[in-house]
ROLUMTI-597619 format. One line per 8 residues: number of its first residue (from 1); their letters; for each residue x, y, z of C-alpha. Coordinates in nm, 3 decimals, m for minus. Example, Ala and Ser with C-alpha at 12.3 -4.5 7.8 and 13.67 -1.06 7.14 Angstrom:
BEGIN
1) AS) 1.230/m0.450/0.780 ~ 1.367/m0.106/0.714
END
This chain:
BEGIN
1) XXXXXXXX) m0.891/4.110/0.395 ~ m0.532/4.286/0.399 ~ m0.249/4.158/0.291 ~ m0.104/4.131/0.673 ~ m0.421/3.869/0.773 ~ m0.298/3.667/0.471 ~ 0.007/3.400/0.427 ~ 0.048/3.315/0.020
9) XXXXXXXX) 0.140/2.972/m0.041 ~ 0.244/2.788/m0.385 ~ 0.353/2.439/m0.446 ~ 0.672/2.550/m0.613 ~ 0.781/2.811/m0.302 ~ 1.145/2.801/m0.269 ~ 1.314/2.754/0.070 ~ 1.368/3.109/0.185
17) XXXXXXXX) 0.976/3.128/0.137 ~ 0.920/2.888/0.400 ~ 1.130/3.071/0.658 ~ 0.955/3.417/0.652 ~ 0.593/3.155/0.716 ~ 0.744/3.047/1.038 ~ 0.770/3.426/1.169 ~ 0.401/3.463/1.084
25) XXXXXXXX) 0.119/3.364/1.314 ~ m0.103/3.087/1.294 ~ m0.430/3.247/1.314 ~ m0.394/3.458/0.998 ~ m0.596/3.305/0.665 ~ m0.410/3.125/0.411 ~ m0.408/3.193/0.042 ~ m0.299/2.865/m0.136
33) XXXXXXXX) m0.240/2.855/m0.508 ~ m0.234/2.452/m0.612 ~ m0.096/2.331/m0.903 ~ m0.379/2.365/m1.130 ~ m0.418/2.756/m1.017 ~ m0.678/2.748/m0.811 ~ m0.674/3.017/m0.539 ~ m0.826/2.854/m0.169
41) XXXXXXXX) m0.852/3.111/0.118 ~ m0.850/2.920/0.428 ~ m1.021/3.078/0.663 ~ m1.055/2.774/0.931 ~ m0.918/2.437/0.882 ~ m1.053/2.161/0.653 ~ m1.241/1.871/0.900 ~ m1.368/1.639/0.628
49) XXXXXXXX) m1.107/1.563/0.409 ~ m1.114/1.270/0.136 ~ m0.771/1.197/m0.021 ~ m0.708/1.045/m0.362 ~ m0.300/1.008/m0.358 ~ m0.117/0.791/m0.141 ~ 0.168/1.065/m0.025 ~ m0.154/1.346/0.065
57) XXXXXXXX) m0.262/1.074/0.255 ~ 0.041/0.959/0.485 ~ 0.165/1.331/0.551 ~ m0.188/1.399/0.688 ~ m0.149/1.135/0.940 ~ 0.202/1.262/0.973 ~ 0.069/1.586/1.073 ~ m0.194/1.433/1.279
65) XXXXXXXX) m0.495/1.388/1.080 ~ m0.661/1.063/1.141 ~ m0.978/1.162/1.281 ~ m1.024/1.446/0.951 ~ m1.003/1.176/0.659 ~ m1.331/1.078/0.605 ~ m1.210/0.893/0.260 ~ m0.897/0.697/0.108
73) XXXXXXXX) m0.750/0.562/m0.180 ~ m0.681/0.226/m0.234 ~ m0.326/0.210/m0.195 ~ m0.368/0.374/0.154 ~ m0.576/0.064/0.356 ~ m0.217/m0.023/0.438 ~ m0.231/0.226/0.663 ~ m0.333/0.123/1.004
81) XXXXXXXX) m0.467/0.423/1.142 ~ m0.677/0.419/0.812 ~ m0.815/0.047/0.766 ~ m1.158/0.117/0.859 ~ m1.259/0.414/0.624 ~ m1.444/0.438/0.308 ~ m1.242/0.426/m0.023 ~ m1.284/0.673/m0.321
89) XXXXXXXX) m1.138/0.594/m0.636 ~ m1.128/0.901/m0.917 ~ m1.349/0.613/m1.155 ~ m1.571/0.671/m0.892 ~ m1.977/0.847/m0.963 ~ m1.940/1.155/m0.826 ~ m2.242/1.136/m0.649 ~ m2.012/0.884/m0.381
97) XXXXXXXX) m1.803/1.207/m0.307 ~ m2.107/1.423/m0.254 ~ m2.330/1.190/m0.033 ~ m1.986/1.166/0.219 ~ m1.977/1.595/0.229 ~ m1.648/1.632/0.253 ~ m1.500/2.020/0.265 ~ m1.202/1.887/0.114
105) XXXXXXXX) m1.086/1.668/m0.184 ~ m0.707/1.662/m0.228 ~ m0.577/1.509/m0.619 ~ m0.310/1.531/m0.791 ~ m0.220/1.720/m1.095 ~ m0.297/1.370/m1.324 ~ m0.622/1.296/m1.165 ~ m0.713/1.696/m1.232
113) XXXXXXXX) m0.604/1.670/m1.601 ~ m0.733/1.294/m1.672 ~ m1.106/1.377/m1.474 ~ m1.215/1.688/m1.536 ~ m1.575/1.573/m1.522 ~ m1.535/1.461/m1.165 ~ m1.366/1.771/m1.059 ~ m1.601/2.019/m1.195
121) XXXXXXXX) m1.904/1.861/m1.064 ~ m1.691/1.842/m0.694 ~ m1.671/2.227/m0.716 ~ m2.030/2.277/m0.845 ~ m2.159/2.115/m0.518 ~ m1.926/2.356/m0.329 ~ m1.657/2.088/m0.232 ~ m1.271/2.241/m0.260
129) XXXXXXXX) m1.067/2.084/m0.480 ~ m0.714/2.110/m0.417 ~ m0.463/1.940/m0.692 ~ m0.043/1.908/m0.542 ~ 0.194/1.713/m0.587 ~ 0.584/1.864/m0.521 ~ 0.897/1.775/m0.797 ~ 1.182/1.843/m0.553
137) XXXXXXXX) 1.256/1.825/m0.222 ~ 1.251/2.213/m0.166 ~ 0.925/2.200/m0.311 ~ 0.801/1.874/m0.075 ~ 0.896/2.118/0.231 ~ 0.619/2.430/0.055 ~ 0.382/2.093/0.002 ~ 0.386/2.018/0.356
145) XXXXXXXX) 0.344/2.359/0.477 ~ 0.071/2.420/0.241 ~ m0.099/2.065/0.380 ~ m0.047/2.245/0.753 ~ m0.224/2.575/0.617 ~ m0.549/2.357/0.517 ~ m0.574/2.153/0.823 ~ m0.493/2.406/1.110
153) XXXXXXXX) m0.142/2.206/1.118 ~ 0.132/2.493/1.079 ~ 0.345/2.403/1.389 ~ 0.317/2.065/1.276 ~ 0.439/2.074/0.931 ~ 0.747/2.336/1.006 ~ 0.830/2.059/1.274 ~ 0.844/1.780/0.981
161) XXXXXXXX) 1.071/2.028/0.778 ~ 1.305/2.068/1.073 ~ 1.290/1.672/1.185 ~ 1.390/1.583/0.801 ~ 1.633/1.860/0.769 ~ 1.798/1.775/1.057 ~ 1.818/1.391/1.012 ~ 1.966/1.477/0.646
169) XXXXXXXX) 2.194/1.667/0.831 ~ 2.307/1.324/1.032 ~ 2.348/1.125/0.707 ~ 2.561/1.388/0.557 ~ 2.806/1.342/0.813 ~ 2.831/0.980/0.795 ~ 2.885/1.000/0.416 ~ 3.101/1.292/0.438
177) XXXXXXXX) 3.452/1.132/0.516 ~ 3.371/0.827/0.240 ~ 3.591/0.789/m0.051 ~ 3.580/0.734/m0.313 ~ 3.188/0.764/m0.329 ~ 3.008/0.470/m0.515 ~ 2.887/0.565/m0.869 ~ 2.537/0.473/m0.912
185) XXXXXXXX) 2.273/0.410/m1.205 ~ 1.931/0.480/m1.043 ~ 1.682/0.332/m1.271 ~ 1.301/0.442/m1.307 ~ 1.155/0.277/m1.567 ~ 1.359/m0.067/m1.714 ~ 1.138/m0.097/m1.995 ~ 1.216/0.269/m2.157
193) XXXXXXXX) 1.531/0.263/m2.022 ~ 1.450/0.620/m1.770 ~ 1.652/0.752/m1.503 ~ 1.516/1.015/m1.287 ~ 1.620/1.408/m1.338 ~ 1.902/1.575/m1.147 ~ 1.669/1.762/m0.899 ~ 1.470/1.444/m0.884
201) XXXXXXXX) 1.374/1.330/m0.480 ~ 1.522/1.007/m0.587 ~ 1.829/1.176/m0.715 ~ 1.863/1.344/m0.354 ~ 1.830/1.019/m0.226 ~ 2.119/0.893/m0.368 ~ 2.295/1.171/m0.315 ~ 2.238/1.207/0.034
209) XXXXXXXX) 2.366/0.864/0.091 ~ 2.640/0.944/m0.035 ~ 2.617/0.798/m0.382 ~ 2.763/1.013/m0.704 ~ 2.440/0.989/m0.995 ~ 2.629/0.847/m1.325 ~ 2.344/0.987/m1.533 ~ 2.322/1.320/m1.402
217) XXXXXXXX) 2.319/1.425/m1.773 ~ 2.018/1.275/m1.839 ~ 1.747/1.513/m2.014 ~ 1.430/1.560/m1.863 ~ 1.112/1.374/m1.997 ~ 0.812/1.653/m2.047 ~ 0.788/1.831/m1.678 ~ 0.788/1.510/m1.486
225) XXXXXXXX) 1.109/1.395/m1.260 ~ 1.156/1.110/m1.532 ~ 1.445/1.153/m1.727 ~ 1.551/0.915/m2.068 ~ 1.877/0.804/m2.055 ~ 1.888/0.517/m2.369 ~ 2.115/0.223/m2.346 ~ 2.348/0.317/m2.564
233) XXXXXXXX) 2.473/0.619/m2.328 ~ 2.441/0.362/m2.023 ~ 2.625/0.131/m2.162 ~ 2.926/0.347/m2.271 ~ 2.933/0.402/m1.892 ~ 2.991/0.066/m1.804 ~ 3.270/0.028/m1.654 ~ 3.210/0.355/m1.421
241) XXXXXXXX) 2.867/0.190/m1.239 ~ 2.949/0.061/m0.913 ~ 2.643/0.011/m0.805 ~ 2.307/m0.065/m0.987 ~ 2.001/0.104/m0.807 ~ 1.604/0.056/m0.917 ~ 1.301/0.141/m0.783 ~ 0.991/m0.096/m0.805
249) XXXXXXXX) 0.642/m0.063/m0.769 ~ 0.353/0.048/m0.970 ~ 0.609/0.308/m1.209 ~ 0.841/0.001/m1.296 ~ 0.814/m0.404/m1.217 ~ 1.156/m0.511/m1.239 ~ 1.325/m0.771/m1.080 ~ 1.702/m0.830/m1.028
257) XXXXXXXX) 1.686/m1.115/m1.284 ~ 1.557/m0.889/m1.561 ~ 1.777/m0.659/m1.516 ~ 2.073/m0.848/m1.592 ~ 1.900/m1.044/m1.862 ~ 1.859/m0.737/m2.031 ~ 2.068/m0.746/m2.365 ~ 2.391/m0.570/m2.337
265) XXXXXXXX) 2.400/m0.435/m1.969 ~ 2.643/m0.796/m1.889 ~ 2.908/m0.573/m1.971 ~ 2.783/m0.294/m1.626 ~ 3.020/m0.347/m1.400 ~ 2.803/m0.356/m1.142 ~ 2.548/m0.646/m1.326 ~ 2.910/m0.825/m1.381
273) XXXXXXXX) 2.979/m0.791/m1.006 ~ 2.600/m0.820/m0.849 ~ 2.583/m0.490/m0.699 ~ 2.192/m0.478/m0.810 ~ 1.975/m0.364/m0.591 ~ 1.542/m0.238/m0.611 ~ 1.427/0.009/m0.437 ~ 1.025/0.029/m0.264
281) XXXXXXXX) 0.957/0.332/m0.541 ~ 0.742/0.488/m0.226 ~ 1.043/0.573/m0.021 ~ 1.228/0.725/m0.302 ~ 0.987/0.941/m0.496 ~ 0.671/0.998/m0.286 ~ 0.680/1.311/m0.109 ~ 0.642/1.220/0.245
289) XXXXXXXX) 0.905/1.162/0.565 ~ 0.987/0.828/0.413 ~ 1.231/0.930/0.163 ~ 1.440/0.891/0.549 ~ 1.365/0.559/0.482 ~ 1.496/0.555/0.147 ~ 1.789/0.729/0.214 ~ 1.888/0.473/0.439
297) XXXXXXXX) 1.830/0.148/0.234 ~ 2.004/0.338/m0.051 ~ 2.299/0.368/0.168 ~ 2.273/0.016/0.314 ~ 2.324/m0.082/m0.059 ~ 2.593/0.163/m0.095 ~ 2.805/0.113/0.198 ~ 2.648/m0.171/0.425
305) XXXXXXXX) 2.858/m0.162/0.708 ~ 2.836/0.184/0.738 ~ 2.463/0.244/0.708 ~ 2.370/m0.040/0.912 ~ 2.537/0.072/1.229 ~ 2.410/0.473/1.192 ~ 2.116/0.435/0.996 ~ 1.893/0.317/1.263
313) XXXXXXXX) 2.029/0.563/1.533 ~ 1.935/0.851/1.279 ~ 1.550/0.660/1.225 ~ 1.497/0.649/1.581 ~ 1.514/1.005/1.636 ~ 1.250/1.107/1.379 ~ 0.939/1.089/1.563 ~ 0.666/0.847/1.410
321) XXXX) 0.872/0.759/1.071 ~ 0.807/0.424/1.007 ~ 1.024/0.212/0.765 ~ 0.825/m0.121/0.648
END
C-alpha cells in the first residue's frame, strides 16, 4: 500500500493535522496509532463494535453508530438509543467478548494497563483492540477523527469539529465584552485537594465561559489532566476566588456542604459569599460534544443573566447535543 492510499492518525495530532485529513478522500485506508502503540490499518469500517468507556460510547452515537455497538458499559444504559444491548464490563471472562464476535473493542489507556490478560487474549482471537482516550481539546478533535476513520464516519466527525468550533466561537463573543472576568477555583478531587492542569478540557471550560483559572500554576499530577494544588496555596488565594467551581461524579463526591465545612476554606471569598457551585464531571472532562453543555452551566454559574439568555440559542444550533 503507498503512502498516497494511506491517512496516519494519532491520538495526540495537533490541529493543523486535522486540516490536511479533510483535503483527503474518504475511500483511502487509515493507519491509526492508539495510545498504547498499536498500529490498525482500516481497510473497511468496523460493524461490530463493543465499547468499554462511556465518552467512546456517546461520540459513536454522535457520529451515528447505533446500529454498530453490539456491547456497552455500564455507565452507558443511560443512553436511550442504547438500553437494550448487552453490557461488557473489563472484570468480564473473556470468553463473553469472544462468543459476541465483535471486530472491534474500544478501551481506554487504564483498562489496557490494569487488564492486560483480557486484552491479549482479545487480540489472540483476532478481535482489534483499540485503547484512546484524548488530554486536550486539540487532541479530542484527532480522537474524533480517528473514531470517524474506524467506522466509515469521516464526514461525520470533521462536521462535529466544525459544529463545536463554531459554537465555541458563539460563547467567545458573549464573554468577550465582560469585565472584569470572574476568578474561579475549579476543583477535581476535594479530598486531595486537585485542580485540573492548564490545558485541561475542564480548564477550557472555564475559560471559554469566560472565567480566569486562579490555579493555573498548578503542577501536573503524573501525565493525567489532574493537577495538586494543596490548601495552603488555595488558601493564600482567598480573597481573589470569586467563584468556587467542582465537578462531581465518580472522580470526586462532593457536595456544597463539604466544601465549606472543609477546615480553613471559610476564609474563600467565594465559600464566605456562596458562590459554590458542582459541576456533572461528564460535561467537563469527558471528551465528547457535551463539554457545550458544560461550558454553558459553567457560565450560568459565572454570569447567570448572561448565559441564560444566549446559552440556549447557542445549544439549539448544535445538532443532536443533548444537555440532561
Amino acid at each position: 500500500m503507498t503512502n498516497r492510499q494511506k491517512k496516519r492518525f494519532s491520538p495526540g495530532l495537533a490541529l493543523a493535522a486535522l486540516l490536511l485529513l479533510g483535503a483527503l478522500t474518504e475511500s483511502a485506508a487509515a493507519v491509526i496509532t492508539d495510545h498504547a502503540g498499536r498500529t490498525i490499518v482500516v481497510k473497511q469500517p468496523f460493524v461490530r463494535i463493543i465499547s468499554l468507556y462511556g465518552a467512546h460510547t456517546e461520540n459513536l452515537v454522535m457520529l451515528g453508530h447505533g446500529e454498530e455497538i453490539v456491547g456497552i458499559s455500564s455507565s452507558d444504559r443511560n443512553l436511550d438509543e442504547l438500553k437494550s444491548r448487552p453490557v461488557y464490563s473489563y472484570r468480564d471472562d473473556p470468553e463473553k467478548f469472544i462468543a459476541a464476535q465483535p471486530d472491534l473493542v474500544l478501551i481506554r489507556p487504564m483498562i489496557d494497563r490494569a487488564y492486560p490478560t483480557l486484552i491479549d487474549k482479545l487480540e489472540k482471537n483476532r478481535i482489534v483492540v483499540v485503547s484512546l482516550q484524548p488530554g486536550t481539546v486539540t487532541e479530542m478533535f484527532a480522537y474524533w477523527q480517528v473514531l470517524g476513520a474506524l467506522t466509515g464516519r469521516d464526514r461525520q466527525a470533521r462536521q462535529m469539529v466544525a459544529e463545536f468550533t463554531r459554537a465555541v466561537d458563539r460563547f467567545n463573543v458573549v464573554t468577550r465584552p465582560v469585565q472584569p472576568k470572574k476568578r474561579v477555583y475549579f476543583e477535581a478531587i476535594h479530598t486531595r485537594m486537585k485542580t485540573f492542569t492548564p490545558d485541561s478540557m475542564a480548564a477550557y471550560v472555564l475559560e471559554t465561559a469566560g472565567g480566569i483559572n486562579i490555579a493555573a500554576d498548578a503542577l501536573q499530577v503524573r501525565t493525567t489532566n489532574i493537577a495538586f494544588y494543596g490548601k495552603e496555596r488555595l488558601i493564600g488565594k482567598a480573597d481573589e476566588i470569586d467563584v468556587y467551581l467542582a465537578q462531581v461524579g465518580a472522580m470526586n463526591q462532593t457536595t456544597v456542604a463539604a466544601i465549606k465545612a472543609e477546615p480553613g476554606y471559610r476564609v474563600i471569598k467565594a465559600v464566605k459569599n456562596n458562590e459554590i457551585y458542582l459541576i456533572d464531571e461528564q460535561i467537563v472532562s469527558r471528551p465528547t460534544m457535551r463539554l457545550l453543555c458544560g461550558i454553558a452551566r459553567t457560565g450560568e454559574a459565572l454570569y447567570p443573566e448572561l448565559f441564560r439568555a444566549q446559552a440556549p440559542v447557542i445549544l439549539s444550533s448544535v445538532a443532536r447535543v443533548r444537555c440532561r
